[in-house]
C-alpha positions in Angstrom: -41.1 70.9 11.8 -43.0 70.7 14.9 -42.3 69.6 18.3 -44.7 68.9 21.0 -43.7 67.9 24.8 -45.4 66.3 27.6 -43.9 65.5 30.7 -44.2 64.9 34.3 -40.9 63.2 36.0 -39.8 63.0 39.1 -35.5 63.1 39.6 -33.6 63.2 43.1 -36.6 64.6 44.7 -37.2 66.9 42.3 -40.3 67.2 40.2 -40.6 68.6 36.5 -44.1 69.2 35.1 -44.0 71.1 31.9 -45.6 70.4 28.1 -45.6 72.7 25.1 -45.6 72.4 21.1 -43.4 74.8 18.7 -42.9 75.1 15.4 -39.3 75.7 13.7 -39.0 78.7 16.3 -36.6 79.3 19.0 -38.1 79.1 22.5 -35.8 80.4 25.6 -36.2 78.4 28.8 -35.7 81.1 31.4 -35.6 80.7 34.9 -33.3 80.8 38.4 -30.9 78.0 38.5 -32.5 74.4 39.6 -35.8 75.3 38.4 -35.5 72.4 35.5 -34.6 73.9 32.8 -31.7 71.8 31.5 -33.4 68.9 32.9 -36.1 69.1 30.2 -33.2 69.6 27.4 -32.1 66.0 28.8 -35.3 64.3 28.7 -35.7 65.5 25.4 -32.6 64.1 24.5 -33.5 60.7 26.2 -30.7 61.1 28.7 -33.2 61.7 32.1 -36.1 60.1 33.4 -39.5 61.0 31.7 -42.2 60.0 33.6 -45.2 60.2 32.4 -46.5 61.9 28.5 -44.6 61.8 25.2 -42.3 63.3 23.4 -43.2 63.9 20.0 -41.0 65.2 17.5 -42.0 65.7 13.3 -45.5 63.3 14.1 -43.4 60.8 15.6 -43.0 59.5 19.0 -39.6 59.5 21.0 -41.0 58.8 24.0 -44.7 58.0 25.4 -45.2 56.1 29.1 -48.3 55.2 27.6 -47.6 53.3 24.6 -43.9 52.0 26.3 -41.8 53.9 23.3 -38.6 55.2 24.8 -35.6 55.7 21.8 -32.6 56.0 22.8 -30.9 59.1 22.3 -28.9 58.1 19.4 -32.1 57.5 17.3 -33.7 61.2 18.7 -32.4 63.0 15.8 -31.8 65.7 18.5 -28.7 68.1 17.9 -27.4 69.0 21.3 -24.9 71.6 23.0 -23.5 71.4 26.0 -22.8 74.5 28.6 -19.1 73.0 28.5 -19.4 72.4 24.7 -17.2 69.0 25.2 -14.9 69.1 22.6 -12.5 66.4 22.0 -8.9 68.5 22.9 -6.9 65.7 20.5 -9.5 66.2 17.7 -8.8 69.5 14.8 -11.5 71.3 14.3 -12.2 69.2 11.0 -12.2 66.1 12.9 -14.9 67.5 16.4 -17.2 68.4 13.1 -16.9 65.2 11.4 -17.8 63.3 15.1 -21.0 65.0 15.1 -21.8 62.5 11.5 -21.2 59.2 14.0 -20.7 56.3 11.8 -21.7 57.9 8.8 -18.4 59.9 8.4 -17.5 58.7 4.9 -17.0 61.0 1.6 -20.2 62.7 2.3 -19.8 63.5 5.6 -16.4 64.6 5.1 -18.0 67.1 2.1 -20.5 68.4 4.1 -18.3 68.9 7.3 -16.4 71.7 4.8 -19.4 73.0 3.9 -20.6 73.5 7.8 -16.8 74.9 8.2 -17.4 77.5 5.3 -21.0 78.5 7.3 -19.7 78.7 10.3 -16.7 80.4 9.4 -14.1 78.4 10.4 -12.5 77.3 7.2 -9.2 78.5 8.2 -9.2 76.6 11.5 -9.9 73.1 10.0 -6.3 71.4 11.5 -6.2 73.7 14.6 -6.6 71.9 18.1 -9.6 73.1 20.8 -6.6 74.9 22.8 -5.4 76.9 19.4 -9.3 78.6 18.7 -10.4 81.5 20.4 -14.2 80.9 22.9 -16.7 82.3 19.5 -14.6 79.9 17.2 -15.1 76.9 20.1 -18.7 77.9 19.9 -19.0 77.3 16.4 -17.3 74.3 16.1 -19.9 72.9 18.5 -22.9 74.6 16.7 -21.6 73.1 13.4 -20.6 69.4 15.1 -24.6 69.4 16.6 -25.9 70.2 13.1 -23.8 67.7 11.1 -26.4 64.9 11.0 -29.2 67.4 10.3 -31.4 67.1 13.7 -35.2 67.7 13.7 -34.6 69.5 16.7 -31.8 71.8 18.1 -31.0 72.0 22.5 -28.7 74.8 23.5 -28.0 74.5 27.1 -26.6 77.9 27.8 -23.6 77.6 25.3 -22.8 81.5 26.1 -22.7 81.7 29.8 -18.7 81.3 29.6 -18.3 84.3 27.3 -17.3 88.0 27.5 -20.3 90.5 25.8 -18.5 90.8 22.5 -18.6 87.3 21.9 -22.2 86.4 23.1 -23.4 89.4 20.6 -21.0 87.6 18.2 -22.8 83.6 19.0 -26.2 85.7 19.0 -25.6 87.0 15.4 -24.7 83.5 14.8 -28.0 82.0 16.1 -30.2 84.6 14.1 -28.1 84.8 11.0 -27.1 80.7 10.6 -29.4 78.6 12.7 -32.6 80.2 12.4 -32.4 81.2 9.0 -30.7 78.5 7.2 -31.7 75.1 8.9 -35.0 76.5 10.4 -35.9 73.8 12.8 -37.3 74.0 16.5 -34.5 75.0 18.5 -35.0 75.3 22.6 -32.3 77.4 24.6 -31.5 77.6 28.2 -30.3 81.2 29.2 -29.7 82.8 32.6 -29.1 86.5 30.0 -32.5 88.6 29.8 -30.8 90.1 26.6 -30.3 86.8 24.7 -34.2 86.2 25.9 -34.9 89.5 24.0 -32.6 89.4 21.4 -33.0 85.8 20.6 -36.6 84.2 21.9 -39.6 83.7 19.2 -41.4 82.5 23.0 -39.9 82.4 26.4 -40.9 79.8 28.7 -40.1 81.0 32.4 -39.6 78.4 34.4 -40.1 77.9 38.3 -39.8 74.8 40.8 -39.9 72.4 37.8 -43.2 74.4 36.0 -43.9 77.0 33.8 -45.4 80.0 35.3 -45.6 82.4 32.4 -45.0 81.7 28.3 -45.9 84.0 25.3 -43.3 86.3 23.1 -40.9 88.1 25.1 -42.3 91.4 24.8 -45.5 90.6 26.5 -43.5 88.8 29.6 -41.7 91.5 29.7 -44.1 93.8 29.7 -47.2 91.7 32.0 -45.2 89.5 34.3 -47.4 87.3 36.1 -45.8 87.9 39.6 -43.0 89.6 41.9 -40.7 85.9 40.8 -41.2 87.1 36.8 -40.9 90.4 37.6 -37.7 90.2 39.4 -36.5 87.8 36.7 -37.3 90.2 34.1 -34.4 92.6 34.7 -34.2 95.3 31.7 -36.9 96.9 33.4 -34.5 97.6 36.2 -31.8 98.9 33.7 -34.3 100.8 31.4 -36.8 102.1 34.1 -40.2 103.6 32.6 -39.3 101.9 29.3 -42.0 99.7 27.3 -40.4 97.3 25.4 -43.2 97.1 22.4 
């Protein structure tokens, strides 16, 4: 599984310059707010603007200014989460997974939506509403309604931001235990959290005015930022003072 990104676009006055390839790893988009890091989730997607490069995904083109190939996002084999997760509020459970399948939601679908409620461990929620599920339970029915059709490629756009600690440790465990374990495909996340950068990242891509300024495995951003902006981004060193995170 590999994924390999090249972009220049221009939105609203706003320019995003970035490119990258990753395996099946999870790379954290981290940055201030604005700086474009949910706006390369959406061009990924197909659902923005991209300019100029490609966007190549398994060895084969979504996207490429040069050769004029530009799927649309239906055909992107892209799973994708939302910061407000959008769930359907007249859908069960059952019935948000099964969505996630699109057309194909015939006997198959409907046996392997089970089987992504037994993963996810919602079995026991599978005719309860949106309103009836607590926010970890909501995050999971997402997770498991993205996955459904088996993406090549998985986009978190800061799924946790709405939760209290207990239940971001909880969708963090989730992340490690379900995503990156048992479907082990590319996965990009957008987190404003240093600790889910820690906790989570294989790589962390900081992201400033629409570029990347610094990459590699957490531990080395953390330890060598680039500048006073990475530095100041970086905060456990402010809560763990004189501690080298190795």
């Amino acid at each position: 599984m590999s994924l390999d990104l090249r972009i220049a676009t221009r939105m609203g006055g706003f320019t995003l310059d970035v490119a990258w390839t990753q395996g099946d790893e999870l790379v954290v988009l981290f940055g201030h707010s604005g700086s474009g890091k949910s706006m390369t989730l959406r061009t990924i997607a197909g659902i923005a603007p991209q300019g100029d490069g490609h966007i190549k995904l398994n060895g084969r083109l979504l996207y490429s200014s040069d050769m004029k190939i530009n799927l649309a996002p239906q055909q992107r084999s892209v799973g994708y989460v939302f910061q407000d997760l959008a769930l359907f509020p007249h859908m069960t459970v059952e019935k948000n997974i099964l969505f996630g399948a699109g057309s194909a939601a015939g006997r198959e679908a409907r046996k392997k939506a089970v089987d992504m409620m037994q993963l996810f461990r919602l079995a026991g929620y599978r005719d309860s509403y949106p309103h009836q599920i607590s926010g970890g339970q909501k995050q999971r029915v997402a997770l498991a309604r993205a996955l459904m059709r088996n993406p090549e490629v998985l986009l978190l756009d800061e799924p946790f931001s709405s939760l209290d600690d207990q239940l971001r440790l909880e969708m963090r465990q989730c992340l490690v235990n379900v995503v990156k374990q048992e479907f082990r495909i590319p996965a990009i996340l957008v987190t404003h959290n240093v600790l889910e950068v820690f906790s989570l990242a294989d790589r962390v891509m900081v992201y400033s005015d629409g570029r990347i300024i610094q990459s590699g495995i957490p531990q080395a951003v953390f330890n060598n930022p680039v500048n006073e902006e990475v530095m100041s981004l970086v905060s456990l060193k402010k809560l763990y003072p004189g501690y080298l995170f190795t």
